[in-house]
C-alpha positions, 0 to 999 in steps of 0.5 A: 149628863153633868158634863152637858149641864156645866157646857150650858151653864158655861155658855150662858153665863159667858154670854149674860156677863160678855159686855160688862166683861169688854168694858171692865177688862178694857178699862182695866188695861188702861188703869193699870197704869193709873197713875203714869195716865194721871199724870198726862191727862191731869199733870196740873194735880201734881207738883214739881219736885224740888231738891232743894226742900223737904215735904212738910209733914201732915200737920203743917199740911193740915194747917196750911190747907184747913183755911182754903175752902170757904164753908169746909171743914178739913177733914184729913190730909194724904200723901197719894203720891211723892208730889202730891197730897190730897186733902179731904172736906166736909161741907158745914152748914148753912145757918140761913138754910141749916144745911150743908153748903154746896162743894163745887168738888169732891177731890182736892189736891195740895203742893206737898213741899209748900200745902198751896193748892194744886187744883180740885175736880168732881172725881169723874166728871168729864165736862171739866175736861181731860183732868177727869178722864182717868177719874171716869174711866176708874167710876166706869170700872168699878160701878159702870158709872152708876153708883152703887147700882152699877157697883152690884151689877159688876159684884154680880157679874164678878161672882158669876165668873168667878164660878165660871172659872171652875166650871170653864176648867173643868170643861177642858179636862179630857173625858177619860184618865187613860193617857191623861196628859196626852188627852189634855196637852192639845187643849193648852196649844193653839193649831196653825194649819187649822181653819179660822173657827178652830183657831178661834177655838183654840185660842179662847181655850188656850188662852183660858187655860194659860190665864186661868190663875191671873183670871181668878185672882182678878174675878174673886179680887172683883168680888172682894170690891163690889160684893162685899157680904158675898167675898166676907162670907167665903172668906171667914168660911176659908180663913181666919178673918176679921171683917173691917166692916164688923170692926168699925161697926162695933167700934164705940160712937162718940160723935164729935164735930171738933176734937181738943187735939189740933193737928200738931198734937194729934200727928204727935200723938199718933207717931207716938202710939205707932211707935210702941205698937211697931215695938210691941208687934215687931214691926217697923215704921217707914214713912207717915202717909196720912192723918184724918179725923173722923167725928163719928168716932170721935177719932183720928186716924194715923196712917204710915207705910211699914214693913208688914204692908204689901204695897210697894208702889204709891202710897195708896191704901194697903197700908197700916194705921191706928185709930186713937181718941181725938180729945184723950189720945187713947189707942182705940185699935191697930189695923195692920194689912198682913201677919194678923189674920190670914183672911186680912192678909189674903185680901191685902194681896187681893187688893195688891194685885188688883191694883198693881201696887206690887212687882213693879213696871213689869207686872203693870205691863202683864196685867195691862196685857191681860185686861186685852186678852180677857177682852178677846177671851170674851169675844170669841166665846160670844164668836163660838156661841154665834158659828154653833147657834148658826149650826144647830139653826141649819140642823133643825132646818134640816131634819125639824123633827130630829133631837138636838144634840148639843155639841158644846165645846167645853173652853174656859172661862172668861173674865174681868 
C-alpha cells in the first residue's frame, strides 16, 4: 500500500514540475558554459588583454569610473573577470521631481587596465540584441523570467523534486531483501533486445539511478537559490549554520548616503582589516576582487579571493569579505565561505557546484551533459505516464465494471 501511494506521488509530482524541468535543465546545459558564451554573444563587454601593463586596483578603478554616469552615484566596483570589472550605480534624485533619474541600464562593464567603459546593458533584455542573450537565458533559469513570482515557482518545483529524488530511489529498490543485489542490478542497466517502450523505461530508471547523486545536489542547490526560508530551515535543522539573511538583518543601520572614507582610504583600510584577520583565522589573502559601499549600513564592503573559498574559476561570488565602517574604519563582521560553520561551508559547495566554479573544464562538460539528460529524464517519464494511461484507458473499455490496478513502474527521479 505504501509502495502504491509513493508510485503516485511519483507520477504526479513528475508530471506537474516536467515543463519547468526541460526549461530549467536546457538552460542549464548552456549556462554551464556562461561565461565561454559571454564571451561570444557579448565580446564587446570584455577587454583585450594586455602584457604590457597592470590591472589597476579598485580604488583607482573606482575614481576613474564614479564620473561616467550622469545623475549616478557609484556604488561599488568588481573583477567579474581577468578582463573585466563591473561597476554598480544607484540613480540620484531628481531635484525638480524628487525622485530618482532613470538609468537606461542595470549592468556596467569597465577596461580593467585603463577603467574607460566597455559597455552596459538592461541585464536580459533581448531587444538590444545578442549581448543580452546569455543575461535572458540566466533570468529564464532561475525566475522563468518572471521575478520573484517565477523565482518561487521554480523554489517550489525544486522542492517537490528534491523529495522526489527520495521517493524515485525508493521505487527501484526491489521488493524483497532475499538476493538483493541480484534483484536490484537489472534496474541500473539498459536492455538491448528489448522493445522500444521497455528501453524507454530503462533508460529513464537507469539514468535516474546513475545520476541521482548530481540529481540531488542540482535539485537541493536549487532550493538553496529560490526558496531560501525552506533550504535555511533544513539547514539549521542538519548543520551548524548561520544565515546570511539573519546576519545582515541584525547588523546595525546607520544610513548614510556619503562615507568620510574616499575610496583610496577605504580600499587602505579594508587591506588592512583582511590582513589581520587572515593573521588571526589563519588564512591566506590571494587577490582583491571587490570594493563596494553600502549607505544602509553605512559600510564598505571588502572583498578578496583566499585559501578558505571554494571557487577556483572566475571570481564571481564564494568568496571572503569584511564589512568595516565608512566613516571610522572599524571591522563591523568577516564573512568567510568554508571552516566557520559546517552549514555555510555546505552551501558554498552548493553554490560551487551549481555554478561549476570548481573542477575545471571537465566538470563544466559533466554538468552541461546532464542538464541534457535530466531534459530526457523528463520526457520519458511524461512518455511512460502517456503509454500507461493509454493502457488503463483500453482496460476500462474493456472490462467498465472491473477494479483498477495500478501498475506503476517505480523509476527514478527526475530533475533540474
Amino acid at each position: 500500500m505504501i509502495r502504491h501511494i509513493f508510485v503516485l506521488v511519483h507520477r504526479y509530482a513528475n508530471l506537474a514540475i516536467a515543463a519547468f524541468l526541460i526549461v530549467t535543465a536546457l538552460t542549464g546545459s548552456l549556462l554551464a558554459f556562461n561565461s565561454e558564451l559571454e564571451r561570444t554573444f557579448a565580446s564587446q563587454l570584455f577587454a583585450k588583454p594586455r602584457t604590457d601593463a597592470t590591472r589597476l586596483d579598485l580604488a583607482t578603478l573606482a575614481q576613474r569610473v564614479e564620473n561616467l554616469v550622469p545623475h549616478a552615484r557609484l556604488v561599488g566596483v568588481q573583477f567579474t573577470e581577468t578582463d573585466q570589472v563591473s561597476a554598480s550605480f544607484v540613480a540620484t534624485k531628481n531635484p525638480a521631481t524628487g525622485r530618482p533619474f532613470e538609468l537606461d541600464f542595470t549592468q556596467f562593464y569597465v577596461d580593467p587596465w585603463t577603467g574607460a567603459e566597455l559597455g552596459r546593458r538592461r541585464r536580459g533584455d533581448l531587444s538590444q540584441g545578442p549581448v543580452n542573450v546569455m543575461p535572458f537565458l540566466y533570468l529564464l533559469h532561475i525566475a522563468l523570467v518572471s521575478g520573484k513570482t517565477g523565482e518561487w515557482i521554480l523554489g517550489v518545483v525544486a522542492l517537490i523534486w528534491t523529495i522526489d529524488c527520495f521517493i524515485g530511489f525508493y521505487l527501484t529498490l526491489p521488493r524483497s531483501h532475499a538476493a538483493f543485489w541480484r534483484h536490484w542490478r537489472p534496474a541500473w542497466l539498459l536492455k538491448k533486445q528489448a522493445s522500444s517502450y521497455r528501453q524507454v523505461v530503462d533508460l529513464h530508471r537507469a539514468g535516474g539511478l546513475w545520476l541521482w547523486p548530481l540529481l540531488f545536489v542540482f535539485a537541493w542547490s536549487s532550493v538553496m537559490f529560490d526558496l531560501r526560508p525552506v533550504y535555511e530551515l533544513a539547514t539549521q535543522a542538519v548543520f551548524d549554520y548561520e544565515s546570511p539573511r539573519s546576519v545582515f538583518t541584525s547588523l546595525p543601520r546607520h544610513f548614510r548616503e556619503t562615507p568620510q572614507l574616499d575610496w583610496r582610504a577605504a580600499q587602505t583600510t579594508g587591506e588592512r582589516l583582511v590582513a589581520e584577520q587572515a593573521a588571526k583565522h589563519n588564512f591566506l589573502v590571494r587577490e582583491p576582487l571587490g570594493l563596494g559601499y553600502i549607505p544602509l549600513f553605512g559600510a564598505y564592503r571588502y572583498e578578496v579571493r583566499s585559501s578558505v573559498d571554494v571557487f577556483e574559476r572566475a571570481p564571481k561570488g564564494g568568496s571572503t569579505s569584511i564589512l568595516f565602517d565608512g566613516d571610522s574604519g572599524e571591522l563591523i563582521r568577516l564573512f568567510r565561505p568554508t571552516g566557520e560553520h559546517a552549514g555555510n561551508t555546505v552551501e558554498s559547495w552548493l553554490y560551487a557546484l551549481h555554478m561549476t566554479r570548481v573542477f575545471g573544464l571537465k566538470f563544466q562538460v559533466l554538468v552541461s551533459v546532464v542538464g541534457v539528460l535530466i531534459a530526457m529524464l523528463s520526457v520519458t517519464g511524461v512518455l511512460i505516464w502517456h503509454r500507461k494511461r493509454r493502457a488503463r484507458l483500453r482496460s476500462r473499455r474493456k472490462a467498465p465494471r472491473a477494479p483498477e490496478t495500478d501498475g506503476a513502474i517505480a523509476t527514478p527521479p527526475i530533475a533540474t
